[in-house]
C-alpha positions in Angstrom: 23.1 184.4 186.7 21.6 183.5 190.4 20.8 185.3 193.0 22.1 185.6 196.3 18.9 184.8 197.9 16.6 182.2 196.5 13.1 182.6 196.5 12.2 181.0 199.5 14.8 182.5 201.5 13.8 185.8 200.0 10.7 185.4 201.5 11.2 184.2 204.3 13.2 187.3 205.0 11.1 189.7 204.0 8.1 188.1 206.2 10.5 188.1 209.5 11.6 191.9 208.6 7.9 193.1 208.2 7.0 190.8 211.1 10.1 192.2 213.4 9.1 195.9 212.8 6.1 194.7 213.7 7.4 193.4 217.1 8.9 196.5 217.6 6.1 198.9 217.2 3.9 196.1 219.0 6.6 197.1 222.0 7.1 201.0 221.6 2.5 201.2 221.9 3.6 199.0 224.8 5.7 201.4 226.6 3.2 204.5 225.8 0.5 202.4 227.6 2.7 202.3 230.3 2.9 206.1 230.7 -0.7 206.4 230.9 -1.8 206.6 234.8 -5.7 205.8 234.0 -7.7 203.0 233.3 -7.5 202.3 229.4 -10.5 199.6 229.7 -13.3 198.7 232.0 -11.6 196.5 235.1 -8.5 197.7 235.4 -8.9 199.8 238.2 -11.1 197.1 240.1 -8.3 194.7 239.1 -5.5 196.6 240.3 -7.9 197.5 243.8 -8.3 193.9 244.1 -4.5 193.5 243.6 -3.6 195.9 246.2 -5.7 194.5 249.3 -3.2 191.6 248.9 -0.5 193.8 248.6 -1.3 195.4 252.2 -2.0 191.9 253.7 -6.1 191.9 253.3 -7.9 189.0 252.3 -8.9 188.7 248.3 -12.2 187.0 249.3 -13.6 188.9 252.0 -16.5 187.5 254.2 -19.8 188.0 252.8 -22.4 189.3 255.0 -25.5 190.2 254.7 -24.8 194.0 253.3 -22.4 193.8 251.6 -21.5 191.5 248.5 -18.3 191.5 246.9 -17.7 188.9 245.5 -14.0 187.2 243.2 -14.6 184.7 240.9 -11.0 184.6 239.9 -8.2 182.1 241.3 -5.4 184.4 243.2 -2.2 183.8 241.4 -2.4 186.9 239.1 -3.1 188.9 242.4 -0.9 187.4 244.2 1.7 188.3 241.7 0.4 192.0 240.9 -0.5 192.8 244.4 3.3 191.6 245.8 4.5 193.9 242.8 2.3 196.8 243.8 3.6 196.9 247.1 6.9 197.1 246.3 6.6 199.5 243.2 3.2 201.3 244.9 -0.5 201.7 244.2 -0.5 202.1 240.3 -1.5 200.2 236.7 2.2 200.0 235.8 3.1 196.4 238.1 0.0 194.9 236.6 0.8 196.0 232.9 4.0 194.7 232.9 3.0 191.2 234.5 0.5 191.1 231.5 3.3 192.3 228.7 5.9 189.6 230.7 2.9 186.9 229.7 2.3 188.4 226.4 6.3 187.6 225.3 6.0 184.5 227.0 2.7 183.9 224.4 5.0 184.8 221.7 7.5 182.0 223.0 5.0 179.5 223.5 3.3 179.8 220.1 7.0 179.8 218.7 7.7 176.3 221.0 4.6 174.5 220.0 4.5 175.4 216.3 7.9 173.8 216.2 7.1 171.1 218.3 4.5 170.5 216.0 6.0 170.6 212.5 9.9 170.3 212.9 10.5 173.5 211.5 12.2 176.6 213.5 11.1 179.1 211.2 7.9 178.4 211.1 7.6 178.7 214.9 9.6 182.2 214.8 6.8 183.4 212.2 4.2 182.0 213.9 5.1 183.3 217.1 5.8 186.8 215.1 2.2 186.8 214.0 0.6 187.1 217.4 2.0 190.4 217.9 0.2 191.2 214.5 -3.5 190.3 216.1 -5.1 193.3 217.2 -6.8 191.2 220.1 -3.3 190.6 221.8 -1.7 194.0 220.9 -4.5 195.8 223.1 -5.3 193.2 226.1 -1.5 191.7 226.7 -0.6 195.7 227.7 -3.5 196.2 230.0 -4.0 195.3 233.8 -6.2 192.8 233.2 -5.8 188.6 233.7 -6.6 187.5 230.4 -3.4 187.5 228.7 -1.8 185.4 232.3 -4.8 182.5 231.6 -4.1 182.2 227.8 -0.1 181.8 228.9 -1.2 179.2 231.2 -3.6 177.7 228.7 -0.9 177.5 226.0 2.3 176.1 228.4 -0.9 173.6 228.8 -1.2 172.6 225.2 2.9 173.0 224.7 3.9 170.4 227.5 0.4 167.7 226.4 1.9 168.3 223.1 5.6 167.9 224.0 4.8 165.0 226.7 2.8 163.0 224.6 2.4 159.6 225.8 4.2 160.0 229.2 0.9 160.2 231.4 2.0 160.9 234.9 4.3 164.3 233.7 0.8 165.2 231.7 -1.3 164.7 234.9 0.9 166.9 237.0 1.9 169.7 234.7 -1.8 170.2 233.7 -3.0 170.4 237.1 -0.2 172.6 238.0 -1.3 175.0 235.1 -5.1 174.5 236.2 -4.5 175.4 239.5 -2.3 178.7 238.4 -4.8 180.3 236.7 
């Protein structure tokens, strides 16, 4: 007698169940970092300062004189986005987490578009893209205030649209100095 399900698709089942739940617990740790009103990691709190002088207006390289040296080495589009959060919602980690969770599902869907791009197969991109939420790394830096998880985004729309645009130069150009210049 058969079965319902063959093998494969058995499989392949139980893989996107074990990978969904873990989605879903991926997103309920998410929401308890959210509740937490400290800094969870070293820069954080410097990142979300740095946010919010752009968020009252103030420059995010200030002049450098000769006593006192503070200095950015980042490009502004994560502050510009966290800091015009921050005044809206007010001085606190939670605009700045969720710009990094927002880039973190955006990960997910990136890995997902490449990995199909790539072999033709929808399923494997849904996996793959399931898997990232399994990497330690990504479940404890894509919650926190902290730019990392916005430059790997950029860095994979990068790879997704060479990938996807393969051969049409000009679109390649632009779209990867876009992405260069984001982040």
């Amino acid at each position: 007698m058969e079965s319902i399900l063959s093998r494969g698709k058995f499989l392949t089942v139980l893989v996107g169940s074990i990978l969904s739940i873990n989605l879903v617990t991926f997103l309920i740790g998410a929401f308890k970092v959210f509740s937490k009103p400290y800094e969870l990691m070293h820069g954080e709190g410097g990142t979300c300062w740095t946010a919010n002088l752009l968020g009252q207006g103030l420059s995010l390289y200030p002049e450098v004189t000769p006593t006192q040296l503070l200095t950015n080495p980042y490009l502004p589009f994560y502050f510009l986005v966290t800091g015009g959060l921050s005044s809206i919602f007010g001085d606190s980690l939670l605009p700045g987490r969720i710009v990094s969770l927002i880039c973190g599902l955006l990960i997910c869907g990136l890995v997902f578009l490449l990995v199909r791009q790539l072999t033709g197969n929808t399923w494997a991109g849904l996996i793959s893209a399931l898997l990232v939420t399994s990497l330690s790394v990504f479940r404890f830096l894509s919650v926190l205030y902290r730019m990392d998880t916005m430059g790997v985004m950029f860095a994979l729309a990068g790879m997704y649209l060479f990938v996807r645009y393969e051969g049409k130069v000009n679109i390649l150009v632009y779209s990867s100095l876009l992405i260069s210049f984001l982040h």
